[in-house]
Biopython code that builds the backbone (N, CA, C, O; Angstrom):
import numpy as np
from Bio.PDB.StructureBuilder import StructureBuilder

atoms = [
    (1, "UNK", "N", (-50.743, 11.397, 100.225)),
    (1, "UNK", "CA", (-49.316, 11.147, 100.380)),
    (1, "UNK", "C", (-48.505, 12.338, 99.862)),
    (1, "UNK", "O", (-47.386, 12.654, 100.267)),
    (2, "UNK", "N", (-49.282, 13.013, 98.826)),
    (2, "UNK", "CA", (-48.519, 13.826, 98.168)),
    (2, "UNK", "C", (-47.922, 14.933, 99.114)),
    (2, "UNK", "O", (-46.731, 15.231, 99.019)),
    (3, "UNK", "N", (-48.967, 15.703, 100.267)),
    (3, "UNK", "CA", (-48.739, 16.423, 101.341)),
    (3, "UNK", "C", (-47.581, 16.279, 102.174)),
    (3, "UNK", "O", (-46.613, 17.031, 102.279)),
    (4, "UNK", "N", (-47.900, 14.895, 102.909)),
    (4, "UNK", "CA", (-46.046, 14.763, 103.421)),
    (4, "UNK", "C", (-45.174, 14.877, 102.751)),
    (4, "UNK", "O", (-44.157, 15.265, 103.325)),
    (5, "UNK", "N", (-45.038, 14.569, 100.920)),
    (5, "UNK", "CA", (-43.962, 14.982, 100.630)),
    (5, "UNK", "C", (-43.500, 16.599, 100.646)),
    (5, "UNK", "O", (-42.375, 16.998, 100.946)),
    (6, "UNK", "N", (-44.578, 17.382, 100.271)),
    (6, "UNK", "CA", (-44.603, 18.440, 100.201)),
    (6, "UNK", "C", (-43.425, 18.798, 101.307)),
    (6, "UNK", "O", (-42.291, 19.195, 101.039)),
    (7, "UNK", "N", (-43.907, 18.590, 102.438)),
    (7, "UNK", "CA", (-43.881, 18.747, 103.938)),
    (7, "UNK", "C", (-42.181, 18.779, 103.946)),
    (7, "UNK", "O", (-41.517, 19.815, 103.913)),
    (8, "UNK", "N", (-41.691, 17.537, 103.991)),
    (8, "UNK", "CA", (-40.772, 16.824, 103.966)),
    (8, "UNK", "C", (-39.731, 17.542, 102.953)),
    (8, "UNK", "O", (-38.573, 17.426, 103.355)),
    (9, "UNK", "N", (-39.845, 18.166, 101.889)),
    (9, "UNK", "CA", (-39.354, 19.169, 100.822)),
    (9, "UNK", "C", (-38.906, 20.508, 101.737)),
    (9, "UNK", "O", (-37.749, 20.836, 101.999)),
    (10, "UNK", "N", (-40.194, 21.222, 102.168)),
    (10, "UNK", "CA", (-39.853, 22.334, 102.869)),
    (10, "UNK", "C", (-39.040, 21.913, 104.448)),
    (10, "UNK", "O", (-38.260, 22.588, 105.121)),
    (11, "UNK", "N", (-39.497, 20.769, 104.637)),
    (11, "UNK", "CA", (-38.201, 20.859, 105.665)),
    (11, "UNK", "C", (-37.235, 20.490, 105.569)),
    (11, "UNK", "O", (-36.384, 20.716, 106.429)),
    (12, "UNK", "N", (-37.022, 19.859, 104.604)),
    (12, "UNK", "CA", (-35.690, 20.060, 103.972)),
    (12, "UNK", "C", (-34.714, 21.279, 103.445)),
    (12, "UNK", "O", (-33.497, 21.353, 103.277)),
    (13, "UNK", "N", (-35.242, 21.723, 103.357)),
    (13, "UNK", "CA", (-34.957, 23.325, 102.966)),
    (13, "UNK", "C", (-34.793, 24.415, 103.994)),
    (13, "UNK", "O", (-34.013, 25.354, 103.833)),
    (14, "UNK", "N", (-35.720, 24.224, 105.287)),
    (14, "UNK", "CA", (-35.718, 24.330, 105.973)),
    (14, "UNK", "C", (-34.260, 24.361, 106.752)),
    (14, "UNK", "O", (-33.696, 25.414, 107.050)),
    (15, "UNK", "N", (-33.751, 23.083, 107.029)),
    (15, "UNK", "CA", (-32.823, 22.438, 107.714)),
    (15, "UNK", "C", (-31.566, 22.828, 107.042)),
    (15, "UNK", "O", (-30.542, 22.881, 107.724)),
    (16, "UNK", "N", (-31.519, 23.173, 105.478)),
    (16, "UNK", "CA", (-30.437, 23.521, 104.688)),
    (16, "UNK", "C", (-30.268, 24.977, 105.258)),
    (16, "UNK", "O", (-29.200, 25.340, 105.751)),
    (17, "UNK", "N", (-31.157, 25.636, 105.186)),
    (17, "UNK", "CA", (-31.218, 27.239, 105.815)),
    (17, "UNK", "C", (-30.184, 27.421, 107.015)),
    (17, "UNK", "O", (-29.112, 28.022, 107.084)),
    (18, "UNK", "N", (-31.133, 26.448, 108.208)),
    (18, "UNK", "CA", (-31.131, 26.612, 109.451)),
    (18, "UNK", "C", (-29.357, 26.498, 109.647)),
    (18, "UNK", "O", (-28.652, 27.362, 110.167)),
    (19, "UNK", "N", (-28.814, 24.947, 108.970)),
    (19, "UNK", "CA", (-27.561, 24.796, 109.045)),
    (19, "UNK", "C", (-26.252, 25.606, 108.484)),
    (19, "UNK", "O", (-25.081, 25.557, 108.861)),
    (20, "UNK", "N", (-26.941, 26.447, 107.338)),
    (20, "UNK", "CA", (-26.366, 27.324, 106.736)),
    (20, "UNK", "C", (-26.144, 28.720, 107.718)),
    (20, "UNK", "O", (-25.176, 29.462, 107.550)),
    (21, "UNK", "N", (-27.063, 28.931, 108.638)),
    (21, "UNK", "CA", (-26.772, 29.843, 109.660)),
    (21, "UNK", "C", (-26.155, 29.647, 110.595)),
    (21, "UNK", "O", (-25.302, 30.499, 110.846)),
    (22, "UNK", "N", (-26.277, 28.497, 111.510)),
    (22, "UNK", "CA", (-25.787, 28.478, 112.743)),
    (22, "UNK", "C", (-24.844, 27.154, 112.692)),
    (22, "UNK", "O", (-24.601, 26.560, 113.742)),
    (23, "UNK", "N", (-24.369, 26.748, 111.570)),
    (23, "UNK", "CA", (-23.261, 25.742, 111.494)),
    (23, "UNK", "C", (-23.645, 24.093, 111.085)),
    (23, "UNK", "O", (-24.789, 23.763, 111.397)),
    (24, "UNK", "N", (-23.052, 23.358, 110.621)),
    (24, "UNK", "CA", (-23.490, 22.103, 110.338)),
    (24, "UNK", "C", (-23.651, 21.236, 111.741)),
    (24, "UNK", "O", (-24.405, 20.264, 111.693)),
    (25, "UNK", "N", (-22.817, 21.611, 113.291)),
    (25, "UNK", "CA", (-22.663, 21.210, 114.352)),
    (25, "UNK", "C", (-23.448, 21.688, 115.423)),
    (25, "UNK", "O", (-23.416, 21.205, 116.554)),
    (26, "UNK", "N", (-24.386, 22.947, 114.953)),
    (26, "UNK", "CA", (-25.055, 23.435, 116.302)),
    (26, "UNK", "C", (-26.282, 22.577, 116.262)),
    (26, "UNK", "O", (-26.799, 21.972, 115.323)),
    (27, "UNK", "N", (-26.671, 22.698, 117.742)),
    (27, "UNK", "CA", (-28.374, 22.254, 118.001)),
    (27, "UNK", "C", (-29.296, 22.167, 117.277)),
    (27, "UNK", "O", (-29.996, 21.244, 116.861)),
    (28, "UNK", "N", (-29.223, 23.885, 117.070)),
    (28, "UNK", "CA", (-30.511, 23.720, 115.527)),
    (28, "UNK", "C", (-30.665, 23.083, 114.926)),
    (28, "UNK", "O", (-31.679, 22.387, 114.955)),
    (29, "UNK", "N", (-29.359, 22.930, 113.694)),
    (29, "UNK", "CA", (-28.802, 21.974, 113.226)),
    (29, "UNK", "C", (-29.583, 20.823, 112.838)),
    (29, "UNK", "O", (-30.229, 20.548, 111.827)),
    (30, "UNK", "N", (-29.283, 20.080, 114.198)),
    (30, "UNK", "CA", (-29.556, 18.535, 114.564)),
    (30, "UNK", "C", (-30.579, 18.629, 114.415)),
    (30, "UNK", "O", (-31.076, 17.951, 113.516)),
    (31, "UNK", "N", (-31.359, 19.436, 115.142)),
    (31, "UNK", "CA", (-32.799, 19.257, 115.290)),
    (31, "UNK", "C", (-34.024, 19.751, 113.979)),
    (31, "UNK", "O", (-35.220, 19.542, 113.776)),
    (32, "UNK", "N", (-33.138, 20.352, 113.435)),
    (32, "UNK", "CA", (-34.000, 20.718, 111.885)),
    (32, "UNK", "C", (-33.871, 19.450, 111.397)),
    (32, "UNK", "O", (-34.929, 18.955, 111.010)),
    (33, "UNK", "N", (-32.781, 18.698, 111.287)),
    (33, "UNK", "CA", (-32.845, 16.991, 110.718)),
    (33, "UNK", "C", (-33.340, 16.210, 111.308)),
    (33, "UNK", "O", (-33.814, 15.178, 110.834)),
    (34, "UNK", "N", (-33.340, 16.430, 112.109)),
    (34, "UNK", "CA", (-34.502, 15.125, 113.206)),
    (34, "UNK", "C", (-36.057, 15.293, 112.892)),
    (34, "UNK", "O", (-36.899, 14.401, 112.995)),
    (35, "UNK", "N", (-36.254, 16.484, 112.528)),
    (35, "UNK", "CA", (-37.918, 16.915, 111.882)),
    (35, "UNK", "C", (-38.169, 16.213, 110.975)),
    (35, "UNK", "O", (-39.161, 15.505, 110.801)),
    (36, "UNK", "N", (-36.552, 16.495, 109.825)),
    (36, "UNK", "CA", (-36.958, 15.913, 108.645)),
    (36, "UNK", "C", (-36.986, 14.350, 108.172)),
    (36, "UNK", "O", (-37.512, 13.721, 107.254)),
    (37, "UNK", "N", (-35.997, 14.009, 109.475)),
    (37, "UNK", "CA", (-36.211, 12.244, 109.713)),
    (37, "UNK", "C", (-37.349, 11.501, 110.122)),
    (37, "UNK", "O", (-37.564, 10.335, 109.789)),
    (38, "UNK", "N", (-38.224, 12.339, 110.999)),
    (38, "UNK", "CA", (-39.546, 11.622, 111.637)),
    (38, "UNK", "C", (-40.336, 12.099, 110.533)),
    (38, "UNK", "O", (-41.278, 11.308, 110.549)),
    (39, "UNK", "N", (-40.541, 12.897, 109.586)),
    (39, "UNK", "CA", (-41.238, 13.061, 108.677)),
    (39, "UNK", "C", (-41.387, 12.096, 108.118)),
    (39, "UNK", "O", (-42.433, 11.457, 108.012)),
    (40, "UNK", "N", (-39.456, 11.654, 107.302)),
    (40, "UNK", "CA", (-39.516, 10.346, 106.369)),
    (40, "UNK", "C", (-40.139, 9.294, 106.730)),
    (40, "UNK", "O", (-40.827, 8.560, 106.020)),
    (41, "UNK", "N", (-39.866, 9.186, 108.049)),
    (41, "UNK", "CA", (-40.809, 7.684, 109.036)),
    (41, "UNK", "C", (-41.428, 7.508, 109.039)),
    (41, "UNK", "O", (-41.788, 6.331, 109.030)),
    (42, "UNK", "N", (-42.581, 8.983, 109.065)),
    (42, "UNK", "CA", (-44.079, 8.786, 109.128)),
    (42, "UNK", "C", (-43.992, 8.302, 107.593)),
    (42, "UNK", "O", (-44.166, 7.098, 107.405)),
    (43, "UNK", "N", (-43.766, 9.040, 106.594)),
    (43, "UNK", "CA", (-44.451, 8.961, 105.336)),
    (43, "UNK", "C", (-43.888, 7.270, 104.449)),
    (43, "UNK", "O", (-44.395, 6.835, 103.415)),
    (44, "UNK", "N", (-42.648, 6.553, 105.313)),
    (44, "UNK", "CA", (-42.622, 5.270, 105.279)),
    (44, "UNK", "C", (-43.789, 4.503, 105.694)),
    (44, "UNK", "O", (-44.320, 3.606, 105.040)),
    (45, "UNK", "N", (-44.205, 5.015, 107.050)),
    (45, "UNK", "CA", (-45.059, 4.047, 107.772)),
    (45, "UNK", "C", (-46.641, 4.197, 106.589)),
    (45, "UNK", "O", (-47.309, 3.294, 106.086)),
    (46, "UNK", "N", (-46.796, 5.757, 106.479)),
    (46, "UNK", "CA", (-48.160, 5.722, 105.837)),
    (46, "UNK", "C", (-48.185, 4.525, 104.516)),
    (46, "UNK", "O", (-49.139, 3.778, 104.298)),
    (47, "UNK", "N", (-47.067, 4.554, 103.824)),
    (47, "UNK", "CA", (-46.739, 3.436, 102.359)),
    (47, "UNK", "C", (-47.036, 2.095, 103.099)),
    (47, "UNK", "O", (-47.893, 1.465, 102.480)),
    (48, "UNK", "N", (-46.467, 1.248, 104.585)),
    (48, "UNK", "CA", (-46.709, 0.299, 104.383)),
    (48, "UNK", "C", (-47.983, 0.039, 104.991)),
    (48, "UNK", "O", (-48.371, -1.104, 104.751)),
    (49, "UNK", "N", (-48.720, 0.685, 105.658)),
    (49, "UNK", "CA", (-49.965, 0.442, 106.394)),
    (49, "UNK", "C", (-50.952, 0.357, 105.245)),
    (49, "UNK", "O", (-51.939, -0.376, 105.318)),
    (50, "UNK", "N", (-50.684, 1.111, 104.179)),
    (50, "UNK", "CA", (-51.770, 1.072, 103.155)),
    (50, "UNK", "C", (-51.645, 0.142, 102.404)),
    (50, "UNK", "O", (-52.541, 0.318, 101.578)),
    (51, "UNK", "N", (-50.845, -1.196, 102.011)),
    (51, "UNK", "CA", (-50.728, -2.117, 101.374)),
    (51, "UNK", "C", (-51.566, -3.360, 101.932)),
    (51, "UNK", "O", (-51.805, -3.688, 103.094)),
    (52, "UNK", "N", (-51.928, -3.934, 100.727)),
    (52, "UNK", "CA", (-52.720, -4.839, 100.868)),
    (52, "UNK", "C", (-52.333, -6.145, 100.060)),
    (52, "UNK", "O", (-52.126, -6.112, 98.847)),
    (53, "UNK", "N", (-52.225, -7.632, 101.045)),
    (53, "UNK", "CA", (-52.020, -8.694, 99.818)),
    (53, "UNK", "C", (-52.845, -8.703, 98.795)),
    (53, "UNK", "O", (-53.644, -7.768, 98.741)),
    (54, "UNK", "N", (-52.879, -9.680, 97.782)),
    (54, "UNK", "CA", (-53.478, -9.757, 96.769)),
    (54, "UNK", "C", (-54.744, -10.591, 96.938)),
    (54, "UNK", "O", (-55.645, -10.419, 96.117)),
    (55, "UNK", "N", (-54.959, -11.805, 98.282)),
    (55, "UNK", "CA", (-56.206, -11.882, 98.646)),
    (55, "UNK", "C", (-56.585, -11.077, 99.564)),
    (55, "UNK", "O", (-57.603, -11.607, 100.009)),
    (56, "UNK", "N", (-56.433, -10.280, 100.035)),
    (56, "UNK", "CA", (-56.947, -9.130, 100.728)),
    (56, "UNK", "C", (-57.967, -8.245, 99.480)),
    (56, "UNK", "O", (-59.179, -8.159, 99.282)),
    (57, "UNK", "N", (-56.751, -7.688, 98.825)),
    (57, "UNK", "CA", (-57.542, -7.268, 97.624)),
    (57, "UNK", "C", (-58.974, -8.144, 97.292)),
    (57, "UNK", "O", (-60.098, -7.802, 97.659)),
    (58, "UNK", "N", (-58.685, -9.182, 96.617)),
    (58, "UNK", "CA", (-59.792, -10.151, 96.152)),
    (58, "UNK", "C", (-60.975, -10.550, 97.536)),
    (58, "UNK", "O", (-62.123, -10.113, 97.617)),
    (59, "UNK", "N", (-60.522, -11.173, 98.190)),
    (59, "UNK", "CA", (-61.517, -10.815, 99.312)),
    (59, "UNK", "C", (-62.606, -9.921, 99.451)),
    (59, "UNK", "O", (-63.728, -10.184, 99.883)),
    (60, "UNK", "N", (-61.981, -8.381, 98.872)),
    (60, "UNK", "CA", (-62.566, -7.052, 99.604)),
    (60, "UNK", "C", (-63.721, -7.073, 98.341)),
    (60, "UNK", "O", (-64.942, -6.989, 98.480)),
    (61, "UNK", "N", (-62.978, -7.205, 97.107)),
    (61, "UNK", "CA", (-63.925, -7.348, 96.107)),
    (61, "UNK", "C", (-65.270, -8.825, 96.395)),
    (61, "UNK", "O", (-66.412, -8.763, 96.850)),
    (62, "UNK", "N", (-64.629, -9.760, 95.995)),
    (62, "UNK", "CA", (-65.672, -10.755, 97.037)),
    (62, "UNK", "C", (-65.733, -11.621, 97.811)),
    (62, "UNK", "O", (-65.584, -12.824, 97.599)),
    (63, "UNK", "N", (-65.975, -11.048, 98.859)),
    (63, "UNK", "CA", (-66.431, -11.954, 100.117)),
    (63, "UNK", "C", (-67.117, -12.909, 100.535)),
    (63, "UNK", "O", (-67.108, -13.276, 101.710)),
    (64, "UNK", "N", (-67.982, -13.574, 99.377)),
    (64, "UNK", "CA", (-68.223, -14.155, 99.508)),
    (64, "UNK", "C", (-67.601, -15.663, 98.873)),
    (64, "UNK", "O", (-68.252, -16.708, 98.895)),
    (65, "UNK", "N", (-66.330, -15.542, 98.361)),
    (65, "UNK", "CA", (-65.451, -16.692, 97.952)),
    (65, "UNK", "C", (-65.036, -17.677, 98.888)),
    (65, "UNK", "O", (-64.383, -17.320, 99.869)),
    (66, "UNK", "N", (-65.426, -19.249, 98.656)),
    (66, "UNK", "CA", (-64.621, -19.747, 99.515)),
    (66, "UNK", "C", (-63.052, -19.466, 100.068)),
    (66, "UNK", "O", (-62.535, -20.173, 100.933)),
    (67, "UNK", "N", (-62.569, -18.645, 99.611)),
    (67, "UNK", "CA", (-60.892, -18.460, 100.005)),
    (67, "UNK", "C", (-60.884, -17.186, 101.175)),
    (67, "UNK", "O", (-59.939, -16.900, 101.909)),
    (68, "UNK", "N", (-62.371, -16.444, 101.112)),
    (68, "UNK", "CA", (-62.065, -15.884, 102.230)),
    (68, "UNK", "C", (-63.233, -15.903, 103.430)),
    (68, "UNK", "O", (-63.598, -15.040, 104.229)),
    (69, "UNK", "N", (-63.612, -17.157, 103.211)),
    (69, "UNK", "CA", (-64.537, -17.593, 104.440)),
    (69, "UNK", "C", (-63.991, -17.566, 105.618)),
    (69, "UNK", "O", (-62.843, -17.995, 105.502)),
    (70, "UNK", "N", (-64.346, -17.135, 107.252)),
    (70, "UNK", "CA", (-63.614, -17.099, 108.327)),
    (70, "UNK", "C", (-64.765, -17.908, 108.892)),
    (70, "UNK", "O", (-65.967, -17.971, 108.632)),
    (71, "UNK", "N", (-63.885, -18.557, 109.839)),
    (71, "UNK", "CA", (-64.516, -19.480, 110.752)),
    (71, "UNK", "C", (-64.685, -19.025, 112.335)),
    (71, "UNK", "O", (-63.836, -18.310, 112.867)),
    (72, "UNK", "N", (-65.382, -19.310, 112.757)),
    (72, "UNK", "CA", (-65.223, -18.661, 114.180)),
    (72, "UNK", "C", (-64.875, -20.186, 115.243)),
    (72, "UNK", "O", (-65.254, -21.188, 114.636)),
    (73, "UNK", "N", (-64.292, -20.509, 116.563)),
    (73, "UNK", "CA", (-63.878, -21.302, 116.934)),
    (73, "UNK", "C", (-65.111, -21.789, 118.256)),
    (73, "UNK", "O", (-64.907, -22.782, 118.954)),
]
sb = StructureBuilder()
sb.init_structure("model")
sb.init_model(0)
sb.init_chain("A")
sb.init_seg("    ")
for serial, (resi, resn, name, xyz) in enumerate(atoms, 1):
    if name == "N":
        sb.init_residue(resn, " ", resi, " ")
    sb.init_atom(name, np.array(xyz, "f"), 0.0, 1.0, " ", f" {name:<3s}", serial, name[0])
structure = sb.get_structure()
């Protein structure tokens, strides 16, 4: 996780540059922030995909508990 932030830092900086040259309103602009927006998204999405309930957790540890027996139909 630490990497996207990294990432997400320099394009931030990036985008401060870019806007500092060619105006807060040009193309560039926009589009240096739009980098740094799909960045944030991804590195949202990576936080919630990696969460796990708390019988998930317990489960993973043991599987063999009645609470996480699956049934097939």
């Amino acid at each position: 996780m630490s990497n996207i932030q990294d990432k997400i830092s320099q394009e931030v900086e990036q985008a401060r540059a870019t806007c500092d040259i060619t105006g807060n309103n040009s193309a560039e602009c926009a589009a240096a922030w739009d980098a740094v927006e799909e960045l944030q998204a991804e590195a949202s999405h990576q936080r919630q995909a990696k969460r796990k309930t708390s019988l998930e957790q317990y489960c993973d540890a043991n599987p063999e508990a009645d609470e996480c027996r699956v049934y097939e139909d």
